[in-house]
N, C-alpha and C positions, 0 to 999 in steps of 0.2 A: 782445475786445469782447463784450456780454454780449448776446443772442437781443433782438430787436424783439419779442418774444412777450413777455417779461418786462414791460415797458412797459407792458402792457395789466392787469396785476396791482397792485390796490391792499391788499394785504393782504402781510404776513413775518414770519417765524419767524426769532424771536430766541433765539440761544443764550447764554449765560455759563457758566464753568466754577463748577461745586457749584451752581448754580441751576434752577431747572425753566423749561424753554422758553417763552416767551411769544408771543402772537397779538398784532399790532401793525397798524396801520395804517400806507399811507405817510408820513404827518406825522408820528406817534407814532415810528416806524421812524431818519427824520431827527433826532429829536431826541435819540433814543437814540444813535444813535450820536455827536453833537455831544456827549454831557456824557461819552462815551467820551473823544473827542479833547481836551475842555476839560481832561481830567485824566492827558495827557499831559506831561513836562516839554517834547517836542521831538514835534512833526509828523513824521511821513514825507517822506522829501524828495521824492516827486511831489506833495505835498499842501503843501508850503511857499510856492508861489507864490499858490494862493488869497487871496482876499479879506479872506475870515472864515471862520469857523468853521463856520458853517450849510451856505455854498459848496463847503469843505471834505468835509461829509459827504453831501451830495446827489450829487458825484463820488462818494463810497466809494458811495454806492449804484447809483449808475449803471453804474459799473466794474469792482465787487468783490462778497465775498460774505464776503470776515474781516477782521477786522484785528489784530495784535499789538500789544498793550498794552506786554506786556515779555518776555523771554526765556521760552518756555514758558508764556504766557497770552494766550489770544486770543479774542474775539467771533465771533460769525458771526451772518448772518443770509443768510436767502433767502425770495426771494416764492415768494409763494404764490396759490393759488385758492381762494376757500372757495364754496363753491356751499351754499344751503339747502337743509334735507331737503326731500323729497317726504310729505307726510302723510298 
């Protein structure tokens, strides 16, 4: 189960492999990983039961922090905090 701290975090660090890391927001975050799972042939079997798609990834976020696309390729993402400078 993932920290009730996490929760309080609207911003995450999205990774892909050969790509350079991205700052996201929670909704942006959600939807990145939906177009991950849209381009799945086959869901993960704890994520089969879902609704849709969107349902689907708002669980990976709630619960998880990668997911396997396919044998030896995987996303990640993790919240984060961005606090503004001091000037």
């Amino acid at each position: 189960m993932s920290n009730p701290i996490i929760r309080d975090c609207d911003n995450y660090l999205v990774m892909e492999p050969c790509k350079n890391e991205q700052f996201l927001t929670e909704e942006e975050t959600i939807q990145w990983i939906e177009q991950w799972l849209k381009k799945m042939t086959r869901l993960p079997e704890d994520l089969q039961t879902e609704v849709s798609t969107r349902s689907a990834a708002e669980r990976l976020l709630d619960t998880s922090c990668d997911l396997e696309i396919k044998p030896g390729f995987k996303v990640e993402w993790f919240a984060i905090r961005l606090t503004p400078e001091n000037s």
